[in-house]
C-alpha positions as CSV (number, residue, x, y, z in Angstrom):
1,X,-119.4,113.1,-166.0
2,X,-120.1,111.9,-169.9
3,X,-124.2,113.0,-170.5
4,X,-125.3,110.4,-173.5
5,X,-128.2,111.2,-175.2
6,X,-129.6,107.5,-176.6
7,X,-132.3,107.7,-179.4
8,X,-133.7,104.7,-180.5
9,X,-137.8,103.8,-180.6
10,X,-137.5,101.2,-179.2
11,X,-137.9,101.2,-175.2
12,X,-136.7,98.0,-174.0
13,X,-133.3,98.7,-176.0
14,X,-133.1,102.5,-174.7
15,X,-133.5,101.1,-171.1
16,X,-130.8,98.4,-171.8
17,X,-128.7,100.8,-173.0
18,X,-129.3,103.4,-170.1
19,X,-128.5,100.6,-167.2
20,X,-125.5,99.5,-168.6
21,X,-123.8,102.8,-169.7
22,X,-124.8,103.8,-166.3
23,X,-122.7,101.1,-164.8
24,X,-119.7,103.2,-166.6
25,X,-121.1,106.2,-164.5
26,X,-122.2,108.0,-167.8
27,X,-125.6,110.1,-167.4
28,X,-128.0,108.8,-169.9
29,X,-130.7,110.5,-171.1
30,X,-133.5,108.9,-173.7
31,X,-135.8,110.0,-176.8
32,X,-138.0,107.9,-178.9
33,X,-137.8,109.9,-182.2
34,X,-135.9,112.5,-183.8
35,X,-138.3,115.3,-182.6
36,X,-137.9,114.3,-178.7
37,X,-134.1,114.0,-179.9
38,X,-134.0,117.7,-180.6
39,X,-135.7,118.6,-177.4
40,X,-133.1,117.2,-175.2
41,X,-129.9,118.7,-177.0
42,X,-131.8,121.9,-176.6
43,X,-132.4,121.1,-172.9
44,X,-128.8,120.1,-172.3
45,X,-126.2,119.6,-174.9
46,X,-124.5,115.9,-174.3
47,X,-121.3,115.0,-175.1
48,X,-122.3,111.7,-177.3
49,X,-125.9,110.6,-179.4
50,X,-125.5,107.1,-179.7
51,X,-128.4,107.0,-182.6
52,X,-130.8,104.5,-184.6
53,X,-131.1,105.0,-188.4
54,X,-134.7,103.5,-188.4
55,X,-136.7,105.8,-186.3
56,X,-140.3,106.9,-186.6
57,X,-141.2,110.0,-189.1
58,X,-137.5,111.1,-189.6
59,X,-135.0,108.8,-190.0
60,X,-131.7,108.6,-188.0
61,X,-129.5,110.2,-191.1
62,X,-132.0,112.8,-191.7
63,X,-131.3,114.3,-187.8
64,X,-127.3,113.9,-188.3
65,X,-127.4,115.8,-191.6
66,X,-129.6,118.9,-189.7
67,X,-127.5,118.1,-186.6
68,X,-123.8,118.6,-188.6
69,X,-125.5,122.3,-189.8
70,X,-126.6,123.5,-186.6
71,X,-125.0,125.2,-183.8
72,X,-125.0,121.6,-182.1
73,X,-122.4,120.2,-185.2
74,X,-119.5,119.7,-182.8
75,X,-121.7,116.5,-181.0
76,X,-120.0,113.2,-181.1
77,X,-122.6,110.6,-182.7
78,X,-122.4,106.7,-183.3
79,X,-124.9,105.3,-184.3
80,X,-126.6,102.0,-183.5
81,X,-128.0,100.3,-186.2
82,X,-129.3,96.7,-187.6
83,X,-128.3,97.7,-191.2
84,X,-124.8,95.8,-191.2
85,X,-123.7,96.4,-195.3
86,X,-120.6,98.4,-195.8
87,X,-123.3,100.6,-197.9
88,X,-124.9,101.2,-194.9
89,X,-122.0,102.4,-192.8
90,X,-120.9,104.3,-195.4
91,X,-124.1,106.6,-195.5
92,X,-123.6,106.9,-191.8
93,X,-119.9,108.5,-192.4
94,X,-121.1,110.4,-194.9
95,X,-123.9,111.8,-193.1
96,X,-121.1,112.5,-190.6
97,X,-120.9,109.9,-187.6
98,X,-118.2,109.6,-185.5
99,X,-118.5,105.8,-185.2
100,X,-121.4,102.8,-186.0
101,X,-122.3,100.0,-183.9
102,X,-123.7,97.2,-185.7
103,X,-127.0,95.4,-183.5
104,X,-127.3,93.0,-182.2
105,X,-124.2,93.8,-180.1
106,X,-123.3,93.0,-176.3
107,X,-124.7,95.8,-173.8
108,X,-121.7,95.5,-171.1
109,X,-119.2,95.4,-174.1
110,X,-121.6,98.8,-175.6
111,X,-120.1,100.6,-171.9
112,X,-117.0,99.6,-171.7
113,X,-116.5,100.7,-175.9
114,X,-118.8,104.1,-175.6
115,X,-116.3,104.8,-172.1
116,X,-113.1,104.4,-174.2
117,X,-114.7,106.3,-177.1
118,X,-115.2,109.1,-175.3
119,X,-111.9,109.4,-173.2
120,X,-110.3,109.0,-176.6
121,X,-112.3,110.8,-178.8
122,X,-111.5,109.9,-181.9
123,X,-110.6,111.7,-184.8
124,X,-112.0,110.0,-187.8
125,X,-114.4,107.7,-188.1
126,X,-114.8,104.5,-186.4
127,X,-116.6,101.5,-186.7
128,X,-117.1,99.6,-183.1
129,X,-117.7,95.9,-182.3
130,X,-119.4,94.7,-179.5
């Protein structure tokens, strides 16, 4: 079974999240922040991060820069984020993602994607609509 770590502050759209990727029968586990973020991984490594930019104190790229530079670099992360520009997705590749979701997007379509993703998981860098 696929462990997903989902870290985004806000509750309502971690809880979303969590029911339907559970529906894929993928574990989901939450943090709020980036700090919380770091305590699960070090808890249990998941396979996935599916991560906000906009999170309180740190920011979203901040944690994937320290994440690609620790011994945790090997982590798949896509992150979730309202920031649509193709600026914006490109400072999510170059902080090194593995894929960005654009929000608002459709939670049963998130699954079904984030299932696919990692059954495939993909080589270079992807950007998923949903």
């Amino acid at each position: 079974m696929f462990d997903i770590l989902v870290v985004d502050d806000e509750a309502s759209l971690r809880k979303l999240i969590q029911i339907n990727l559970s529906r894929e029968g993928l574990k989901v586990r939450e943090a709020k922040d980036v700090e919380e973020a770091w305590e699960k991984i070090r808890e249990k490594k998941p396979h996935l991060v599916l991560l906000d930019v906009m999170l309180p104190g740190r920011s979203g790229l901040d944690f994937l820069k320290e994440l690609r530079e620790s011994e945790f670099s090997d982590i798949k992360v896509i992150i979730l984020s309202a920031r649509a520009q193709r600026d914006d997705i490109e400072k999510g590749k170059r902080a090194g993602a593995d894929g960005y979701i654009v929000k608002p997007f459709d939670p049963i379509a998130l699954g079904k994607k984030i299932k696919r993703f990692l059954r495939e998981m993909p080589s270079s860098f992807e950007v998923v609509h949903c």
